[in-house]
PAZA-542954 format. One line per 10 residues: number of its first residue (from 1); for each residue x, y, z of C-alpha. Coordinates in nm, 3 decimals. Each point is the difference from the previous one (the first is absolute). Example, Ala and Ser with C-alpha at 12.3 -4.5 7.8 and 13.67 -1.06 7.14 Angstrom:
# PAZA-542954
1 = 1.230:-0.450:0.780 | 0.137:0.344:-0.066
***
This chain:
# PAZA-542954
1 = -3.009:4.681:18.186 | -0.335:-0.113:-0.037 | -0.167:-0.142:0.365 | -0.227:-0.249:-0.224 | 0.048:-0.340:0.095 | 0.159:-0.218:-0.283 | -0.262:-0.220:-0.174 | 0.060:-0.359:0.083 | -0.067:-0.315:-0.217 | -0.187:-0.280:0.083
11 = 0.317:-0.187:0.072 | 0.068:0.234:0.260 | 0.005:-0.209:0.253 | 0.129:-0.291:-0.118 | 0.286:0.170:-0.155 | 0.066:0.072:0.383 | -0.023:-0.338:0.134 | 0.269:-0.064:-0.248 | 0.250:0.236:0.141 | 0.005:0.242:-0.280
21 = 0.156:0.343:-0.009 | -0.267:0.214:-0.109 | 0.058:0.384:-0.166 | -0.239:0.238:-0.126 | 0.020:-0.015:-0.371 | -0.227:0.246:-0.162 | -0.236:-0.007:0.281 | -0.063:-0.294:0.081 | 0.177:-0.221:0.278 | 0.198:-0.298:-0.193
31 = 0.246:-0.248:0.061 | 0.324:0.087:-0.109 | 0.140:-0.382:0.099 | -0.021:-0.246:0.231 | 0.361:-0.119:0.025 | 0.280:0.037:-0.245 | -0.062:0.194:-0.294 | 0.256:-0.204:-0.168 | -0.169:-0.348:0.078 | -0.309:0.160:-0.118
41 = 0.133:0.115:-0.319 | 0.204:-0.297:-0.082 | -0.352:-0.208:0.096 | -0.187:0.169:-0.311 | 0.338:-0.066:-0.211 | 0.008:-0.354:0.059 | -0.293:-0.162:0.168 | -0.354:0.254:0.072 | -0.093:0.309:0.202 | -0.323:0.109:0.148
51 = -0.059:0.366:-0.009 | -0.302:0.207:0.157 | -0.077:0.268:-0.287 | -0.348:0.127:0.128 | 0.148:0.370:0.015 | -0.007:0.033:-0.419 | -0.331:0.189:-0.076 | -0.231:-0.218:-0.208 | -0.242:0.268:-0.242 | -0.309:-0.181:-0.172
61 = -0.125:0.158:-0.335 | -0.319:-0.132:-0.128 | -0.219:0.119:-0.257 | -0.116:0.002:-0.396 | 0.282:0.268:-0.021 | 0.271:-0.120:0.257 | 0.227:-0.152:-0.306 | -0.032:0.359:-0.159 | 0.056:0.187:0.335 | 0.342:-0.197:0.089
71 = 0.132:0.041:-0.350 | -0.054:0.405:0.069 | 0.123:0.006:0.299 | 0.287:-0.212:-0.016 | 0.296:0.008:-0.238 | -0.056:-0.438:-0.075 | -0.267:-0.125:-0.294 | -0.223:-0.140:0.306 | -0.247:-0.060:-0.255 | 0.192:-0.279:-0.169
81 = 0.075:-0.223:0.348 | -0.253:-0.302:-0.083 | -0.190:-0.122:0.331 | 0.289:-0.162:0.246 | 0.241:0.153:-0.085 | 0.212:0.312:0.179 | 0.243:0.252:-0.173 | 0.259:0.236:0.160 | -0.080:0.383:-0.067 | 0.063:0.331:0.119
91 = -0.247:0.272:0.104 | 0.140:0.345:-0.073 | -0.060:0.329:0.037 | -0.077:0.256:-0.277 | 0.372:0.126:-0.025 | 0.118:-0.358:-0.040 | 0.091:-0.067:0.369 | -0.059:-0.321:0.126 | -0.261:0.009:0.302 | 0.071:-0.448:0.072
101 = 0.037:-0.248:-0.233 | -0.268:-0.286:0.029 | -0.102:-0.350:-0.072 | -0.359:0.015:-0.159 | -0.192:-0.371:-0.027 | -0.346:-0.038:-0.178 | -0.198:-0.219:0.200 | -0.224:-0.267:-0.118 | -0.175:-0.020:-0.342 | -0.324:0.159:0.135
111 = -0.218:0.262:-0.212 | 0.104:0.298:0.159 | 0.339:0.017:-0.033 | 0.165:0.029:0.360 | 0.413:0.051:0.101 | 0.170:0.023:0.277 | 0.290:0.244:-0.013 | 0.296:-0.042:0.281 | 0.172:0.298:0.098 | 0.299:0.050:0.249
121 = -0.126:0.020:0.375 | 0.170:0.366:0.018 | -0.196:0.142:-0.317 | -0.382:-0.226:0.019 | -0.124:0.317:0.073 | 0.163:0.213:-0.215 | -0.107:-0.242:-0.300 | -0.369:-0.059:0.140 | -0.046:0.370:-0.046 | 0.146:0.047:-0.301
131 = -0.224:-0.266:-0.121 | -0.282:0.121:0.111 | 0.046:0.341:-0.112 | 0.120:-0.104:-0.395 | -0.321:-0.175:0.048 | -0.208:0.236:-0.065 | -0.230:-0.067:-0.319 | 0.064:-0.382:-0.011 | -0.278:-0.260:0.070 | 0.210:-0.154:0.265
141 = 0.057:-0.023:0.373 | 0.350:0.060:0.208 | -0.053:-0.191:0.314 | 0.282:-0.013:0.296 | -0.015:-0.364:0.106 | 0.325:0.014:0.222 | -0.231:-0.162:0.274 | -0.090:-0.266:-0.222 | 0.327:-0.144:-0.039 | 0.266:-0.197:0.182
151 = 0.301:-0.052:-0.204 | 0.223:-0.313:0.071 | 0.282:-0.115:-0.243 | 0.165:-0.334:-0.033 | 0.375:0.057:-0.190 | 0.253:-0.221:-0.114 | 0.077:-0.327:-0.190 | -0.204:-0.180:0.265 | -0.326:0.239:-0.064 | -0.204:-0.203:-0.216
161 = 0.089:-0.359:0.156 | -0.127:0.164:0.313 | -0.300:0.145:-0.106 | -0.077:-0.275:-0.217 | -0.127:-0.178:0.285 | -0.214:0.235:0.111 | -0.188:0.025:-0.331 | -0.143:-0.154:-0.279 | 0.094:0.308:-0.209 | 0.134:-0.033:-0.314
171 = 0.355:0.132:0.077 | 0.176:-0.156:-0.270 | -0.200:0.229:-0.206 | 0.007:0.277:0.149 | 0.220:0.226:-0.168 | 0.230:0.306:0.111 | -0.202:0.266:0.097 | -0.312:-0.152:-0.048 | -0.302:-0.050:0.343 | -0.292:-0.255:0.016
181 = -0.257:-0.016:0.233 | 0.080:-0.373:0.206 | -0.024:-0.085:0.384 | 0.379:-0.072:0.235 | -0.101:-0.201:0.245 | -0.348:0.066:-0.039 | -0.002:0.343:-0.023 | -0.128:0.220:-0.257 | 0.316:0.159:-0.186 | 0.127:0.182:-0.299
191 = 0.286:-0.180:-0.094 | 0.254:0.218:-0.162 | 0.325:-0.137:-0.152 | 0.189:0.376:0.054 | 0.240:0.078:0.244 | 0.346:0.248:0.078 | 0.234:-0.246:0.136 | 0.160:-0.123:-0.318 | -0.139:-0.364:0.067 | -0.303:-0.163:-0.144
201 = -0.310:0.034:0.231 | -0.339:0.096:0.073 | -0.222:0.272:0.176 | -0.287:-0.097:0.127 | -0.244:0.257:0.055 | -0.298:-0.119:0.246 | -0.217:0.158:0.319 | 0.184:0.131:0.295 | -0.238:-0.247:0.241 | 0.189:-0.272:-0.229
211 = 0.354:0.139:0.050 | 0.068:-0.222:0.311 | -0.091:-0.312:-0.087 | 0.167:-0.011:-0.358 | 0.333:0.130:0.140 | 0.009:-0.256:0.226 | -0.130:-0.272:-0.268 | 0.255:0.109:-0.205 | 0.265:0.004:0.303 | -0.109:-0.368:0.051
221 = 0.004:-0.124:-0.383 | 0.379:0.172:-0.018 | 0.160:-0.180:0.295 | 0.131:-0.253:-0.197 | 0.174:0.200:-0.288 | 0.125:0.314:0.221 | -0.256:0.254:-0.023 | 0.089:0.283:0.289 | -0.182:0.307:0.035 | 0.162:0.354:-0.125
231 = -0.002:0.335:0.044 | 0.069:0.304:-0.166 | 0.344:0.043:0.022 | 0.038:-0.310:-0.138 | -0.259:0.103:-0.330 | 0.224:0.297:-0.056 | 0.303:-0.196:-0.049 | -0.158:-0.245:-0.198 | -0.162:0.265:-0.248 | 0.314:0.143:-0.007
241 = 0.208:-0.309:-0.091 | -0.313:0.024:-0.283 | 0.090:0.326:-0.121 | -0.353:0.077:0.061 | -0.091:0.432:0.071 | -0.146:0.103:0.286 | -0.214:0.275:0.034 | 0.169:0.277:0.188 | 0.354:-0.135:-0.106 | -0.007:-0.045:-0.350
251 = -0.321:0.139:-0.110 | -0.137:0.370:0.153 | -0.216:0.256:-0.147 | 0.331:0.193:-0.127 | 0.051:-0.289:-0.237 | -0.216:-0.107:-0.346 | 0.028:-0.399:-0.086 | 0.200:0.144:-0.221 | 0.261:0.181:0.203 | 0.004:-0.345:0.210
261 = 0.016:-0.336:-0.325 | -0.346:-0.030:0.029 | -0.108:0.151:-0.295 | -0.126:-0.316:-0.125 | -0.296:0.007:0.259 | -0.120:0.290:-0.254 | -0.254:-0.102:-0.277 | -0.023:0.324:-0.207 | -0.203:-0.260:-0.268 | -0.283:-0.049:0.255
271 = -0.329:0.166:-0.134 | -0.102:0.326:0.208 | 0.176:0.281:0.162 | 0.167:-0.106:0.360 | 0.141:0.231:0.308 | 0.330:0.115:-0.074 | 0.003:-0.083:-0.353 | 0.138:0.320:-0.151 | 0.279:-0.009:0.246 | 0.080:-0.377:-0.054
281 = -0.006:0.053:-0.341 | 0.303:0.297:0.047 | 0.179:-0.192:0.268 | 0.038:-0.282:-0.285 | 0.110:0.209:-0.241 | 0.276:0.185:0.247 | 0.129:-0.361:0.129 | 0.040:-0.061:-0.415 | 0.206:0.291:-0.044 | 0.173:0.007:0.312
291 = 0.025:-0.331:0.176 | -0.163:0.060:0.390 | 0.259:-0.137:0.306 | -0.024:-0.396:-0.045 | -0.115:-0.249:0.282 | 0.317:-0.203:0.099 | 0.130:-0.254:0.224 | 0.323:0.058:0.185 | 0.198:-0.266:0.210 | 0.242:0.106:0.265
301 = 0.368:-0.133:0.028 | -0.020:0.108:0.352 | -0.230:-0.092:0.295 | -0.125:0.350:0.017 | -0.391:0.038:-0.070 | -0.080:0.287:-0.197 | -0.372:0.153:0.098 | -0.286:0.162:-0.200 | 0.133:0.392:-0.121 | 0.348:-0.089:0.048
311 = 0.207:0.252:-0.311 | 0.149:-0.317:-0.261 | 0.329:0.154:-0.104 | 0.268:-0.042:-0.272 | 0.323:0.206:-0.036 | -0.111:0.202:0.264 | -0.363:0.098:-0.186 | -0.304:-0.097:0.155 | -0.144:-0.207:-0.299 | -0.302:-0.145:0.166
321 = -0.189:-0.054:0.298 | -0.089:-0.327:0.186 | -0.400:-0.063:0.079 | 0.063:-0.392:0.181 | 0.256:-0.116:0.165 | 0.061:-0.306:0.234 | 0.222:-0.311:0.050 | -0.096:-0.301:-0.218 | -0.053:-0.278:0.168 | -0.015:-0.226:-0.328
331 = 0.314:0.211:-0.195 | 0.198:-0.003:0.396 | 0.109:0.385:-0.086 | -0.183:0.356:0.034 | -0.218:0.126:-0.259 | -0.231:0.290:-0.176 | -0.200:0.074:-0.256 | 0.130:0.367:-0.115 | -0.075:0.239:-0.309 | 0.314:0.096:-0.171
341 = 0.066:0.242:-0.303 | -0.018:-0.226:-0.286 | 0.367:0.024:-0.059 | 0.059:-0.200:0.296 | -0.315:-0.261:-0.023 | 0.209:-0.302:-0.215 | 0.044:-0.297:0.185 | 0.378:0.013:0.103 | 0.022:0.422:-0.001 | 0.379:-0.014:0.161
351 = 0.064:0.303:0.249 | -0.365:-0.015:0.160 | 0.005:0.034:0.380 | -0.312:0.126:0.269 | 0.115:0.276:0.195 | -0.101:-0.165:0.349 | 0.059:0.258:0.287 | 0.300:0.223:-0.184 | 0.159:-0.393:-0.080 | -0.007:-0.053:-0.368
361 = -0.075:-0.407:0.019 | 0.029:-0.163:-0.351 | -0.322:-0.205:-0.148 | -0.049:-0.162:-0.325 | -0.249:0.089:-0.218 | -0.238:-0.305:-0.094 | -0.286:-0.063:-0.142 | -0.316:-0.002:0.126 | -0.131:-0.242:0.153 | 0.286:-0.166:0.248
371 = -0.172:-0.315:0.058 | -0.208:-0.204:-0.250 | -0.196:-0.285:0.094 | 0.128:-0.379:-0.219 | -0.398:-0.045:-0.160
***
């Protein structure tokens, strides 16, 4: 164990005053919920949530050659993302493994061409340096701006009522993964309509001296139509409900977007070599020939919650192996996201069962995602 001292957020504090239970999550001290996990997560279902996000690590890349430097060093066509808007992509290594999977925005429709890449709080500084060292040769600059950001998100139905009144933002506009520059409450933000809850929302990336006073603006504009504050705990169910990966559960370096259904995040047809092409281009053709372990859902018949690494069984095989698990608050039964042998990935696959401490409890095998939000 490491005797460093967590990082905190600039909510720190406030989080505190609120009662929350805070837990280290990938170094930094953050609040894991402040009452009921359920009422939380059933909040962002139905009404809003607040969430304190500061711990994702925010990467600027500016430069003539910053378009050209993301497209080689990350598996997405970067260059094609016209100025606010964001695209979900995957940074991988040169074997294919997948070092984090990201959300990269281009900023403003200035000269030089600048993005801001989001990585997972547990790999910023994994990413950062591979950044910096694929960019070598390019007429751009990697710059760590995890300082420079507090990250707050507003999610649920209630999201843009709320922070409609705290800007004169063009939110009816503002599409689905898309960010403009616009002021909450007064406060200089990058409004981002992305999210991993399931729910229509926004991130709002602004100062850390501004953190404060727009939580509690936003606290304030969201009495009315049941905005509460949530944690973590809370995030993971939600994103789970989503059938949305996490890092460290469904994607690792021992997996290509291939091995895991994301091959689409792959652009072969972009111009210019990228890291990890070679391999990417062999893990594509092995998944054609013989079809990877498939991404499912399962739903439990029993009350028993199967766990990440749990052995998913049928006729006493292990066919699979779970990589989320946790009650649903919105289904009202247990479940995971698992990879199973494709034999046993269809919808309905009878005989399918998670081998939960030497019990063989049965689970149906859905699709992914469990819950879908009514647009």
């Amino acid at each position: 164990m490491s005797s460093t001292e967590p990082r905190r957020t600039a909510l720190d504090a406030l989080h505190r005053s609120l009662g929350a239970t805070m837990t280290d999550f990938a170094g930094w001290d953050m609040p894991l919920r402040y009452g009921s996990e359920r009422d939380e997560h059933n909040a962002v279902r139905t009404r809003a949530g607040l969430f304190d996000l500061s711990h994702m690590g925010e990467i600027a890349v500016t430069g003539p050659a910053a378009a050209a430097l993301l497209d080689h060093a990350l598996v997405g066509n970067i260059g094609g993302v016209k100025p606010g808007r964001a695209r979900y992509t995957m940074i991988c290594r040169e074997d294919g493994g997948i070092l984090d999977d990201l959300i990269v925005y281009r900023l403003g429709d200035t000269e030089t061409p600048e993005y801001l890449v989001v990585a997972n709080a547990s790999n910023a500084q994994v990413v950062l340096d591979a950044l910096r060292e694929r960019s070598a040769g390019f007429d751009a600059e990697v710059r760590d701006d995890r300082d420079a950001y507090a990250l707050l998100a507003v999610q649920g139905p209630e999201s843009q009522g709320i922070l409609a009144s705290l800007t004169d933002a063009d939110l009816d506009g503002l599409k689905y993964y898309a960010g403009l520059p616009g002021t909450v409450a007064g406060i200089p933000a990058l409004i981002a309509r992305t999210g991993y809850t399931g729910e229509d929302g926004f991130e709002l990336f602004v100062k850390p001296e501004h953190a404060v006073e727009l939580w509690q603006a936003l606290t304030k504009a969201g009495e009315g139509a049941g905005l509460v504050p949530c944690g973590l705990s809370c995030r993971d169910t939600l994103r789970l409900e989503a059938g949305m990966p996490l890092y460290g559960n469904e994607l690792s370096p021992s997996l290509t977007p291939f091995d895991a259904g994301f091959g689409r995040v792959v652009k072969f047809e972009k111009e210019g070599d990228f890291v990890g092409r070679a391999a990417l281009a062999e893990a594509a053709e092995r998944a054609a020939a013989e079809p990877p372990r498939v991404l499912v859902g399962l739903v439990a018949e029993g009350r028993r919650v199967p766990r990440a690494g749990y052995a998913v069984v049928s006729g006493g095989e292990v066919v699979g192996e779970v990589t989320s698990g946790a009650p649903s608050p919105t289904l009202g039964k247990p479940i995971a996201m698992a990879y199973v042998d494709p034999a046993y990935a269809q919808p309905g696959t009878e005989g399918v069962g998670v081998d939960i401490r030497g019990s063989h409890e049965p689970y149906e095998v859905v699709a992914l995602p469990f819950y879908k939000r009514q647009k």
